[in-house]
C-alpha positions in Angstrom: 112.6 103.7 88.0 116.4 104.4 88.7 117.0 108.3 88.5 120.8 108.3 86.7 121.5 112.1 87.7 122.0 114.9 86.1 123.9 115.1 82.9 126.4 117.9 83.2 126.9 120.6 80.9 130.2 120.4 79.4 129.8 123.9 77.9 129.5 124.4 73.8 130.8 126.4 71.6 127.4 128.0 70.5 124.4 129.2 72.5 122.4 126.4 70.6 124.4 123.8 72.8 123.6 125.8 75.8 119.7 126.0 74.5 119.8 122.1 73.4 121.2 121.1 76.7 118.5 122.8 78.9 115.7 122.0 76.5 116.3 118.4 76.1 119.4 117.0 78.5 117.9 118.7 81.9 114.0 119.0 80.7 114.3 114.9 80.3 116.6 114.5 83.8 113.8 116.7 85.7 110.8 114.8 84.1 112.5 111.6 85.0 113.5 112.8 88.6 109.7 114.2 89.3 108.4 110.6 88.0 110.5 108.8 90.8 109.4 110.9 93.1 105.8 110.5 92.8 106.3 107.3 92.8 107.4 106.6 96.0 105.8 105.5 99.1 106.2 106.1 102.3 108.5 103.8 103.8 110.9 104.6 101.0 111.5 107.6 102.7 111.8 106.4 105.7 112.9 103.5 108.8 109.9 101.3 109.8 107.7 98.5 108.8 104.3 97.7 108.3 101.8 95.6 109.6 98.6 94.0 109.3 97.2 93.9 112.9 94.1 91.5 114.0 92.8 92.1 117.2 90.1 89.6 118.6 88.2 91.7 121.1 89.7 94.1 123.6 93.1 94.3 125.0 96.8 94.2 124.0 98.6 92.9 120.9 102.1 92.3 120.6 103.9 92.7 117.2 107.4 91.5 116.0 109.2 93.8 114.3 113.2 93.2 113.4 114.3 97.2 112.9 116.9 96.4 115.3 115.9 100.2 117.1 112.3 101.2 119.1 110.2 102.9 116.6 108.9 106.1 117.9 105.9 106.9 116.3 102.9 105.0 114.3 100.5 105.5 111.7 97.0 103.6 111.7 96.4 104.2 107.7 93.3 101.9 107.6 91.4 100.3 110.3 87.9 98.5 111.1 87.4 100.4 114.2 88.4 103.5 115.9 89.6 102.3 119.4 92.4 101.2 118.3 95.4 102.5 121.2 98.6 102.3 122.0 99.5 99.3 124.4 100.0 99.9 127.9 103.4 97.8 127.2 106.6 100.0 126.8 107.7 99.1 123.2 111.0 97.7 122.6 113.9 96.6 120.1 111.7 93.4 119.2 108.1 94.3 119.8 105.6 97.2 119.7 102.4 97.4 121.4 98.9 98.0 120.2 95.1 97.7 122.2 91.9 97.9 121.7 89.8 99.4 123.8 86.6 98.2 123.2 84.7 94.8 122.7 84.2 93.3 119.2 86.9 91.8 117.0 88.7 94.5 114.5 91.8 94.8 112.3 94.7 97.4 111.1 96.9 98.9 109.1 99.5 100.1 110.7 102.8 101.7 110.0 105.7 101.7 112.5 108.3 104.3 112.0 111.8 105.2 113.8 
């Protein structure tokens, strides 16, 4: 859904153009701005990626990522096991870093951000 703005009130001559324009011009804008926004998702807010993430058994992972920065933070959102780490690899402008701890294959969800 693309949210057009606002329609501006151009004034009236009558307090029914004032009443029409805030009962049906800006009612309708809000209604159409408060759809958009529940419709969006996280990384429409903001700079990263997302990625599925397999990890065989214990030990490091190394994922590509082209956000031409070092993403700062992550989100696991949905996971097969809970010893899922950061690497002990610094991350950089082409790869982040993710470990697993312990034995026994498992994958991720995870979300990269800047």
């Amino acid at each position: 859904m693309r949210f057009l703005g606002l329609k501006i009130f151009r004034g009236g001559d009558t307090l029914d153009d004032a009443l029409n324009y805030l009962s049906v011009d800006l009612a309708n804008s809000l209604r159409d701005l408060t759809t958009g926004l529940g419709r969006l998702k996280l990384l429409d807010n903001f700079e990263g990626f997302e990625a599925q993430v397999s990890f065989p058994g214990a030990g490091e992972v190394a994922i590509r990522h082209n956000l031409g920065f070092v993403p700062s933070q992550r989100i696991i959102v949905r996971a097969t096991a809970s010893d899922i780490v950061d690497g002990d690899t610094a991350w950089s402008t082409s790869f982040v870093y993710l470990k697993k701890t312990g034995s026994g294959a498992a994958t991720a969800t995870v979300i990269f951000l800047r």
